[in-house]
PDB file of N, CA, C and O in Angstrom:
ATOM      1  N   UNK A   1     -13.240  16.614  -8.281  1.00  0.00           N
ATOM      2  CA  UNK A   1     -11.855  16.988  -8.094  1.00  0.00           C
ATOM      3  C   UNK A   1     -11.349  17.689  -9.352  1.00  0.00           C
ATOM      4  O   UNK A   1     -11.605  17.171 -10.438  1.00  0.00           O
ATOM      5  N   UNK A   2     -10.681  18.774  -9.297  1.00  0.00           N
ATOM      6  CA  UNK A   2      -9.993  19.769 -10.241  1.00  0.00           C
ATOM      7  C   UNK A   2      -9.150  18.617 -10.902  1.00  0.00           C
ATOM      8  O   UNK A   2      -8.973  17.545 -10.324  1.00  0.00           O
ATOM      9  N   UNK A   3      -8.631  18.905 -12.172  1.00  0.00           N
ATOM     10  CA  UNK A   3      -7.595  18.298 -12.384  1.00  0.00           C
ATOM     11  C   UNK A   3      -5.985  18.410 -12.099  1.00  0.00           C
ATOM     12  O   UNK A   3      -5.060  17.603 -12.188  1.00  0.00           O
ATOM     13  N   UNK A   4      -6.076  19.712 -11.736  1.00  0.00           N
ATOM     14  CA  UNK A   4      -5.034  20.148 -11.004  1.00  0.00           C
ATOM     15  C   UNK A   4      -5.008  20.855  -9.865  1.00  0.00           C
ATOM     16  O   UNK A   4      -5.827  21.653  -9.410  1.00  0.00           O
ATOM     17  N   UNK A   5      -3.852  20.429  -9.405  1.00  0.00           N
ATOM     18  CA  UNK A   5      -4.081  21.016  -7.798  1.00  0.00           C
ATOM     19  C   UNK A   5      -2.621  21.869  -7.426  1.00  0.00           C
ATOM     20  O   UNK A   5      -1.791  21.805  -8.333  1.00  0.00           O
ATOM     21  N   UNK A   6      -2.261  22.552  -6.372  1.00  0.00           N
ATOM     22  CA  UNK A   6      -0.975  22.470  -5.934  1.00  0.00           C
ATOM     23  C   UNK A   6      -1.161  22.639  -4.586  1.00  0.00           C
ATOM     24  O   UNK A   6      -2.170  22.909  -3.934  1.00  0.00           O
ATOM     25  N   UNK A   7       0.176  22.402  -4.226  1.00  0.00           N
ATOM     26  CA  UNK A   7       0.505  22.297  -2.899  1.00  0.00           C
ATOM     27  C   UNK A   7       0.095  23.341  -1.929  1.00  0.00           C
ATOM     28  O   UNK A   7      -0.185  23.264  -0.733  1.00  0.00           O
ATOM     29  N   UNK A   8       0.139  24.464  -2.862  1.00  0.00           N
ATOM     30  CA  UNK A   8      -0.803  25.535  -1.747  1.00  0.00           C
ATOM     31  C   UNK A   8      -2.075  25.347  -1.371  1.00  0.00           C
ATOM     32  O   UNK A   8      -2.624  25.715  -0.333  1.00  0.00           O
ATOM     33  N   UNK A   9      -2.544  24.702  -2.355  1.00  0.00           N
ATOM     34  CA  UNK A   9      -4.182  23.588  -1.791  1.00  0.00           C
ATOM     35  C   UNK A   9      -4.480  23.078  -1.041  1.00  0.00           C
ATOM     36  O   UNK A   9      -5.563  23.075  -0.455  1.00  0.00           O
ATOM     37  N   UNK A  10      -3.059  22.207  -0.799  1.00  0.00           N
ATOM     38  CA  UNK A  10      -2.986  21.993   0.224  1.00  0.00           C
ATOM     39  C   UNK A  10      -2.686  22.044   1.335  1.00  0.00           C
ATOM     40  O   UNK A  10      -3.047  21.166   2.118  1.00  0.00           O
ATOM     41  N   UNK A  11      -1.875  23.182   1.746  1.00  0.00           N
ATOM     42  CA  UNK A  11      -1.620  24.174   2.810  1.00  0.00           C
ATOM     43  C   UNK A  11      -2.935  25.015   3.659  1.00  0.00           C
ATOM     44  O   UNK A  11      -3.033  25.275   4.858  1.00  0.00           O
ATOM     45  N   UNK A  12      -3.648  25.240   2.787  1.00  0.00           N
ATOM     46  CA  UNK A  12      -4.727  25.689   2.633  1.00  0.00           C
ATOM     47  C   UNK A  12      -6.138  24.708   3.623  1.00  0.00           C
ATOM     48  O   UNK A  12      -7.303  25.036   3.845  1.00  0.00           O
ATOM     49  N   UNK A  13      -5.563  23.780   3.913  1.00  0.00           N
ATOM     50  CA  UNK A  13      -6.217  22.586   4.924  1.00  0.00           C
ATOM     51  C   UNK A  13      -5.324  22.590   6.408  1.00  0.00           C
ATOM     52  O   UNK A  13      -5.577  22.006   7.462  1.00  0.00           O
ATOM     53  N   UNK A  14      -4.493  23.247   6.143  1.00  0.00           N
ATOM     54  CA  UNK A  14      -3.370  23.482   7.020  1.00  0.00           C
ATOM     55  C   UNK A  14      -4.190  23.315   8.838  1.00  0.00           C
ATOM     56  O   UNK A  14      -4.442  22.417   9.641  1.00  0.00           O
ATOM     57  N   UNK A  15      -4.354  24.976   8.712  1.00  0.00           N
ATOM     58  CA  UNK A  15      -5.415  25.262  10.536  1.00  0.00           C
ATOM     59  C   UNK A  15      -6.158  23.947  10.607  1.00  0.00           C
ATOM     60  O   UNK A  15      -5.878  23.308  11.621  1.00  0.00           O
ATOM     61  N   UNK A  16      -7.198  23.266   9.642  1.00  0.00           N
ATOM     62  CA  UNK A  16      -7.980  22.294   9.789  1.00  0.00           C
ATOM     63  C   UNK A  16      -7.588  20.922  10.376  1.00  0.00           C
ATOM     64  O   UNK A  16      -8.237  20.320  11.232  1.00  0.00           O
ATOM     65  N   UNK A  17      -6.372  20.483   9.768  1.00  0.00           N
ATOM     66  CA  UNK A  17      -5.728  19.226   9.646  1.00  0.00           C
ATOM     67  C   UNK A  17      -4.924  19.799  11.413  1.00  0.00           C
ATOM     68  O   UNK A  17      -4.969  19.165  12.468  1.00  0.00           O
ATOM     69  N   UNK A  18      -4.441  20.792  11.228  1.00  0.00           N
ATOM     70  CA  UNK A  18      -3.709  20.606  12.763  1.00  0.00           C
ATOM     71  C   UNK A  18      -4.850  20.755  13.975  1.00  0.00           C
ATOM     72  O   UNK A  18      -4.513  20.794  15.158  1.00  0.00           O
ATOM     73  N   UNK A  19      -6.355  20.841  13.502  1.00  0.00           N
ATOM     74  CA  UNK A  19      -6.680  20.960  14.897  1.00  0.00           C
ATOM     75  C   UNK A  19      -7.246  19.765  15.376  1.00  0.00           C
ATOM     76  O   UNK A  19      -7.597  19.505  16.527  1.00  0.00           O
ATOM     77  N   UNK A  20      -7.320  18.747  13.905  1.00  0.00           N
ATOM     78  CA  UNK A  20      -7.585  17.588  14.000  1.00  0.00           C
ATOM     79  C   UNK A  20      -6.886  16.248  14.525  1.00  0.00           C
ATOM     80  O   UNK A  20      -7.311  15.134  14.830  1.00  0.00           O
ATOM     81  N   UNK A  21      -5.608  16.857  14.494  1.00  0.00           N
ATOM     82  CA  UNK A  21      -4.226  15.914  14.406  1.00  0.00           C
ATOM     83  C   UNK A  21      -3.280  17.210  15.934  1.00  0.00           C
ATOM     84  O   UNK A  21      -2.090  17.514  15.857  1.00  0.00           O
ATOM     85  N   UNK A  22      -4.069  17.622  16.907  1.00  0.00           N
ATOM     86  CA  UNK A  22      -2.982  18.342  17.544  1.00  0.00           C
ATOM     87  C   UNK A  22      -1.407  17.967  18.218  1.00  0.00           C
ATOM     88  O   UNK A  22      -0.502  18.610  18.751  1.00  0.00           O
ATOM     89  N   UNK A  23      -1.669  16.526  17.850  1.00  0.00           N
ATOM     90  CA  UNK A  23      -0.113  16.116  18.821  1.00  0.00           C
ATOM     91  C   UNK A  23       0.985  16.216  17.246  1.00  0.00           C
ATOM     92  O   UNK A  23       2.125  15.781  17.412  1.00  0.00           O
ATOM     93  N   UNK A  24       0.717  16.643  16.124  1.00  0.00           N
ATOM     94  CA  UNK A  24       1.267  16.340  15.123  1.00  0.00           C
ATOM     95  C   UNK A  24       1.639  17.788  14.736  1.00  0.00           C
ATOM     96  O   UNK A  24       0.985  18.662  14.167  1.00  0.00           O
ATOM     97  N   UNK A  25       3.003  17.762  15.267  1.00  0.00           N
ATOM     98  CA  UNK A  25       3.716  19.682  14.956  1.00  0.00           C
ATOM     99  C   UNK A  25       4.560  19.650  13.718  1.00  0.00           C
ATOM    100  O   UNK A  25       5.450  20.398  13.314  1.00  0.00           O
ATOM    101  N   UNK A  26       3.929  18.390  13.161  1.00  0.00           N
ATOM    102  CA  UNK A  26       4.484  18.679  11.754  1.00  0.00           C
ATOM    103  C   UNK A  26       3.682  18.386  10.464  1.00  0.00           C
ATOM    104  O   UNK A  26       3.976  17.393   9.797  1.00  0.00           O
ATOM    105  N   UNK A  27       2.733  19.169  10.108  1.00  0.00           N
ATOM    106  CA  UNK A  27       1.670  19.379   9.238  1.00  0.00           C
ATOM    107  C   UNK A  27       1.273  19.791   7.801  1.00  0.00           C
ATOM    108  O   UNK A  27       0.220  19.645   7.181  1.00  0.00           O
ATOM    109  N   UNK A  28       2.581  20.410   7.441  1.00  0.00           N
ATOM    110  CA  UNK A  28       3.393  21.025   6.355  1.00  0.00           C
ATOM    111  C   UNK A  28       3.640  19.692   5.578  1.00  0.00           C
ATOM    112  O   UNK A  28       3.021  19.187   4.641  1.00  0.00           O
ATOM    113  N   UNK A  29       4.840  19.251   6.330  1.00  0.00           N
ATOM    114  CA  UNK A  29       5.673  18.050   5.827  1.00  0.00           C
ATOM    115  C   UNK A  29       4.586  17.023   5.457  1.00  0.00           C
ATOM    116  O   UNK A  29       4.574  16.682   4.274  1.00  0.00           O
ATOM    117  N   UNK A  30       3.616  16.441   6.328  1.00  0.00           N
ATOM    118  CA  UNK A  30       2.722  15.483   6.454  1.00  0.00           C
ATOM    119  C   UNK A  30       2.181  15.565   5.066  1.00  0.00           C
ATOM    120  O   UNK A  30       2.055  14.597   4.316  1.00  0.00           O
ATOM    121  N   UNK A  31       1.904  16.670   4.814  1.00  0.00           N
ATOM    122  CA  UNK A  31       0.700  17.027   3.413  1.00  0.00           C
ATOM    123  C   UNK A  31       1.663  16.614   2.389  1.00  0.00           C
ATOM    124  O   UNK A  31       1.405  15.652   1.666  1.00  0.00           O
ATOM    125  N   UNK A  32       2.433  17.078   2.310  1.00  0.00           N
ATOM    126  CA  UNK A  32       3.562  16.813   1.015  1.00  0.00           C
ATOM    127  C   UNK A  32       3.929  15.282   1.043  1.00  0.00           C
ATOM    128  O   UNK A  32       4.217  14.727  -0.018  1.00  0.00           O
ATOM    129  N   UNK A  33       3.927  14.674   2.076  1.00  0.00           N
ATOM    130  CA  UNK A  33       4.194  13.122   2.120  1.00  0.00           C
ATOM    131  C   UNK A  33       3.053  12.975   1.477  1.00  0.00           C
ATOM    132  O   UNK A  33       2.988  12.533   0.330  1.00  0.00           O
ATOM    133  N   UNK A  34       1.948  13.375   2.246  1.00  0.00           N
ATOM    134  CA  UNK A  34       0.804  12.156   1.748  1.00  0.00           C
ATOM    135  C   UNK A  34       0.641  12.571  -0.071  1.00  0.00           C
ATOM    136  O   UNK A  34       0.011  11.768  -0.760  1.00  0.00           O
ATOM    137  N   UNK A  35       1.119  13.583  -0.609  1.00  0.00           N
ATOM    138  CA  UNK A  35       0.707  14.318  -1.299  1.00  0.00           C
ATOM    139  C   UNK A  35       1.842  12.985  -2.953  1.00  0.00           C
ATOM    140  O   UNK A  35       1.651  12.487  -4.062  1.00  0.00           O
ATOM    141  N   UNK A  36       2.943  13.112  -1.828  1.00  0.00           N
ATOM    142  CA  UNK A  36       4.128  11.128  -2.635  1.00  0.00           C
ATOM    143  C   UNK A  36       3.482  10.452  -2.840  1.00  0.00           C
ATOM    144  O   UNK A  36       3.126  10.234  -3.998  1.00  0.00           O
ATOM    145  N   UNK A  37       2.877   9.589  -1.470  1.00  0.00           N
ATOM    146  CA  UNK A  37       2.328   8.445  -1.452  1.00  0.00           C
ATOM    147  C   UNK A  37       1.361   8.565  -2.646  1.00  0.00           C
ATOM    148  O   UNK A  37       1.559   7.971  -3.706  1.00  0.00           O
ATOM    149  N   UNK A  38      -0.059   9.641  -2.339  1.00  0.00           N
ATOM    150  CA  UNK A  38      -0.865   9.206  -3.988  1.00  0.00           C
ATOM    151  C   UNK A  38      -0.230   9.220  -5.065  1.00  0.00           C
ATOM    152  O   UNK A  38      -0.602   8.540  -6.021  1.00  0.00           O
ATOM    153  N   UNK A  39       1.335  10.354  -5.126  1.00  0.00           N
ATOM    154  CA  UNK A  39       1.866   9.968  -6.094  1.00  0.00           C
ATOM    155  C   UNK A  39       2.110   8.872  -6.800  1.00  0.00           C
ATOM    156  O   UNK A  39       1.652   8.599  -7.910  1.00  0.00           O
ATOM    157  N   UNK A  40       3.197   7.935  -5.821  1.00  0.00           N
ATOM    158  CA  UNK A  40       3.599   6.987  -5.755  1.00  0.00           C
ATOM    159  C   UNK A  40       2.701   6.216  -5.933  1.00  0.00           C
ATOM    160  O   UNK A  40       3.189   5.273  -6.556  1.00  0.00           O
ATOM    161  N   UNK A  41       1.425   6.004  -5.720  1.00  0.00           N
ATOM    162  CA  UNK A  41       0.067   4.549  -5.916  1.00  0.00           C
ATOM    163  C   UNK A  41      -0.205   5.282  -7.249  1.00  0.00           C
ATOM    164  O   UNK A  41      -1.170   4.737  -7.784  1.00  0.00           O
ATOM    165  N   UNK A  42       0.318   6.413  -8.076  1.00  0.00           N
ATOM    166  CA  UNK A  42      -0.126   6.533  -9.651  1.00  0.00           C
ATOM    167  C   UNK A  42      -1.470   7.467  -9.965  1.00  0.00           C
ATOM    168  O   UNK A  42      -1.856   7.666 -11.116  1.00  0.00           O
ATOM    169  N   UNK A  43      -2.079   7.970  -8.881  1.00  0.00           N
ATOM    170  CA  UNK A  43      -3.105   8.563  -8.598  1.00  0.00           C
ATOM    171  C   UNK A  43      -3.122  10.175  -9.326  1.00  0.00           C
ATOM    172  O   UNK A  43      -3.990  10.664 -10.050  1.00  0.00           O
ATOM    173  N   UNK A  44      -1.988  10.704  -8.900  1.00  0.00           N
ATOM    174  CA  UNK A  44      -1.867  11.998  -8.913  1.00  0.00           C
ATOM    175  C   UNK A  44       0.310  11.567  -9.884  1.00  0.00           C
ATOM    176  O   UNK A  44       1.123  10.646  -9.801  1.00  0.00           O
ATOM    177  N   UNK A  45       0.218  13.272 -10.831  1.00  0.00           N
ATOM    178  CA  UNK A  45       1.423  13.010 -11.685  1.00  0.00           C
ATOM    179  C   UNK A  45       1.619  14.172 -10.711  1.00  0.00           C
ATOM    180  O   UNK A  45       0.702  14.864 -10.267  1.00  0.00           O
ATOM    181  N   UNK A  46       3.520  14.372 -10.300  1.00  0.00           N
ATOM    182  CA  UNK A  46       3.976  15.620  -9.852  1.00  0.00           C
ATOM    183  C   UNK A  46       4.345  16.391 -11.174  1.00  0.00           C
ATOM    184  O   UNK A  46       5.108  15.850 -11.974  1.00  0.00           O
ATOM    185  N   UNK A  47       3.713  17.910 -11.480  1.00  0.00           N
ATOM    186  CA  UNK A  47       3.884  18.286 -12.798  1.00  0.00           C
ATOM    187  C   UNK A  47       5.546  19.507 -12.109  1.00  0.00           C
ATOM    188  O   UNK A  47       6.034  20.437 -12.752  1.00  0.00           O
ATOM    189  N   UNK A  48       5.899  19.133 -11.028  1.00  0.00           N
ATOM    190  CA  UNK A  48       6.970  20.029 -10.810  1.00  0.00           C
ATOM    191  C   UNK A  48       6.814  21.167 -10.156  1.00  0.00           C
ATOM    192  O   UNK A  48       5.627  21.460 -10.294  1.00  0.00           O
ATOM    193  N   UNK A  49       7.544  22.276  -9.283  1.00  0.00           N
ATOM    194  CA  UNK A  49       7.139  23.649  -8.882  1.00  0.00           C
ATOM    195  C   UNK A  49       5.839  23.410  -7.900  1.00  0.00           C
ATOM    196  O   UNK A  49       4.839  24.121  -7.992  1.00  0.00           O
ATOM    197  N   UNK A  50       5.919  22.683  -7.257  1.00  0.00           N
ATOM    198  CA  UNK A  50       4.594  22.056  -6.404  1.00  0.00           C
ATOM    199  C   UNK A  50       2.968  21.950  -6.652  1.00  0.00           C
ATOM    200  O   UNK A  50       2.058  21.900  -5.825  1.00  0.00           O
ATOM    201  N   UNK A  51       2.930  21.932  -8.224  1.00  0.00           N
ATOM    202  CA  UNK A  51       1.590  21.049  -8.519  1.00  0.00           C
ATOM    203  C   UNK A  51       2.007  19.942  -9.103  1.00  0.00           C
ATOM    204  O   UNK A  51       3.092  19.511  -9.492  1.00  0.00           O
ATOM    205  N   UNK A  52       0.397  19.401  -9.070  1.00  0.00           N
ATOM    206  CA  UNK A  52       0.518  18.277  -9.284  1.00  0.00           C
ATOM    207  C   UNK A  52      -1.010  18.199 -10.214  1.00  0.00           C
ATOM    208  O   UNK A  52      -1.899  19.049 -10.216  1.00  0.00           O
ATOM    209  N   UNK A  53      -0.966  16.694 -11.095  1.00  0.00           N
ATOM    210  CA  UNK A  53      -2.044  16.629 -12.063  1.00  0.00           C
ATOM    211  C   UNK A  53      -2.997  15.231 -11.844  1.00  0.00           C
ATOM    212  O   UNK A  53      -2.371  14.182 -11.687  1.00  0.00           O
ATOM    213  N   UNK A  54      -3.859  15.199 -11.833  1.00  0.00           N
ATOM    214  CA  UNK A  54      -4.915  13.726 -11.903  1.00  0.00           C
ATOM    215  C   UNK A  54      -4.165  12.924 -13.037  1.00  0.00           C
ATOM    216  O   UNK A  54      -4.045  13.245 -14.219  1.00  0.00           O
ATOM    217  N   UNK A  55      -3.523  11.411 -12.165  1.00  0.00           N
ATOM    218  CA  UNK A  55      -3.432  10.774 -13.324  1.00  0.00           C
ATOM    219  C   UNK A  55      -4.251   9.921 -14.065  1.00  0.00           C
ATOM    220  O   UNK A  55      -5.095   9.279 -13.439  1.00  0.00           O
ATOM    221  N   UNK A  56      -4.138   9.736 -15.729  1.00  0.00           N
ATOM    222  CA  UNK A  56      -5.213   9.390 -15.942  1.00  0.00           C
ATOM    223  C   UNK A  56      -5.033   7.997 -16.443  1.00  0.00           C
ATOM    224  O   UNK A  56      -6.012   7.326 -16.768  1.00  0.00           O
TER     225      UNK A  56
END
């Protein structure tokens, strides 16, 4: 894993994640939640402007 990532990274899973998840028309939002939650468990720092950094 990079040490940094951003959110366009994860957009970038976008087509994949919705063909996996098709009843879920909201896929955007989803990524950015899950994107809190590792926040939030301390995993990942939000460095602002939608990246984010490995926390260490």
């Amino acid at each position: 894993m990079r040490p940094e990532l951003s959110l366009d990274d994860g957009y970038a899973h976008e087509a994949t994640l919705a063909a996996l998840y098709p009843d879920n028309h909201n896929v955007r939002p989803k990524i950015r939640q899950q994107l809190q939650v590792v926040r939030d468990r301390g995993c990942l720092a939000f460095n602002g402007r939608g990246t984010y950094r490995r926390a260490s």
